[in-house]
N, C-alpha and C positions, 0 to 999 in steps of 0.2 A: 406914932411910935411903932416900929417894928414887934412883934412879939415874940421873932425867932431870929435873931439878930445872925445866928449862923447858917441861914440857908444855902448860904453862897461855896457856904464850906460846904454842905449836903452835896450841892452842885461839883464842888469838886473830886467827891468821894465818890460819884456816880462815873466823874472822868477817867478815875480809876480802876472802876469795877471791870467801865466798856473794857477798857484797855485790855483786862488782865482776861477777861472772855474772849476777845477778838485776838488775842496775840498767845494767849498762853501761858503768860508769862510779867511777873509786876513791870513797872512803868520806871519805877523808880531802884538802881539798884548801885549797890557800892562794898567797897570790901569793909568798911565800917560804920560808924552810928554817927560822927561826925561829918565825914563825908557825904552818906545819906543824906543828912539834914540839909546840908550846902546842896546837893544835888536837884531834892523839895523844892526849897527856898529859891531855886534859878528858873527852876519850871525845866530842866535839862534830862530828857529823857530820849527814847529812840524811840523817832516818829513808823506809827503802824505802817505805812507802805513799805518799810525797811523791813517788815516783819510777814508779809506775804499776806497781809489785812488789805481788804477795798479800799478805794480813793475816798467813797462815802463814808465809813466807818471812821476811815483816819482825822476825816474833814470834821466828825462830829467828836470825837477825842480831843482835836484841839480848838473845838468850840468850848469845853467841858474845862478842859485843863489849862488855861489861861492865868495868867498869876494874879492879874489885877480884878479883882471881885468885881468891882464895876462894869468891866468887860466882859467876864463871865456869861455865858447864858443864862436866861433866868429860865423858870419851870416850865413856863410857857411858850417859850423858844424852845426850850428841852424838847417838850412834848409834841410839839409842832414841826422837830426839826425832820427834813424826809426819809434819812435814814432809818429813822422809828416809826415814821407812820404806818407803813404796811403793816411789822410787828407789832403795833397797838390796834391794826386792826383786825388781825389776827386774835388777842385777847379779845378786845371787845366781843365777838365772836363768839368764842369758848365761854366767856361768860353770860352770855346770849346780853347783853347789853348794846344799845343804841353806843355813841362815843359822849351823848350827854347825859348817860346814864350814873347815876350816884351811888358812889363808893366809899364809906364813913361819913366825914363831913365834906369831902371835895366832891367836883363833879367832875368825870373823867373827860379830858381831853377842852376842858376851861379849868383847869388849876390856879388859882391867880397866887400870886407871890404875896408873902405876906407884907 
């Protein structure tokens, strides 16, 4: 049994953040709350290289924001993917930690899905 049935949703909320970090700007937009919803729900947004974002970043956006959870990246894809590995190892770094160095209860850069 899973014990965080919505990670995949986490997953997607992370496709979101990149997005809105690398473009400036949400992922998802519309002139009302209905429309919005419909726009979510299609996965129908404007892909980063339309927005002057890297092929990498874009590449890892629609790794992240895929509609079917299954398909989804999982954490460990997340974490592994190359456009964040420099950046992770940049933190690692900063926090003078190895990459299997432990952080609460995970260990960074082996995250396992639950």
């Amino acid at each position: 049994p899973n014990p965080n049935p919505n990670w995949k949703a986490d997953i997607w909320s992370l496709g979101v953040l990149v997005y809105e970090l690398a473009c400036l700007t949400l992922p998802f937009k519309a002139e009302n709350m209905p429309a919005l919803m419909l726009r979510i729900m299609r996965g129908d947004f404007d892909r980063p290289q339309n927005q002057g974002s890297s092929a990498a970043v874009a590449a890892l956006i629609d790794a992240l924001l895929v509609l079917e959870p299954d398909r989804r990246l999982d954490t460990h894809a997340a974490l592994e993917h190359p456009t964040l590995q420099p950046h992770l190892s940049e933190a690692y770094r900063a926090l003078d930690m190895s990459p299997t160095g432990s952080l609460g209860r995970h260990t960074l850069g082996k995250v396992e899905d639950p």
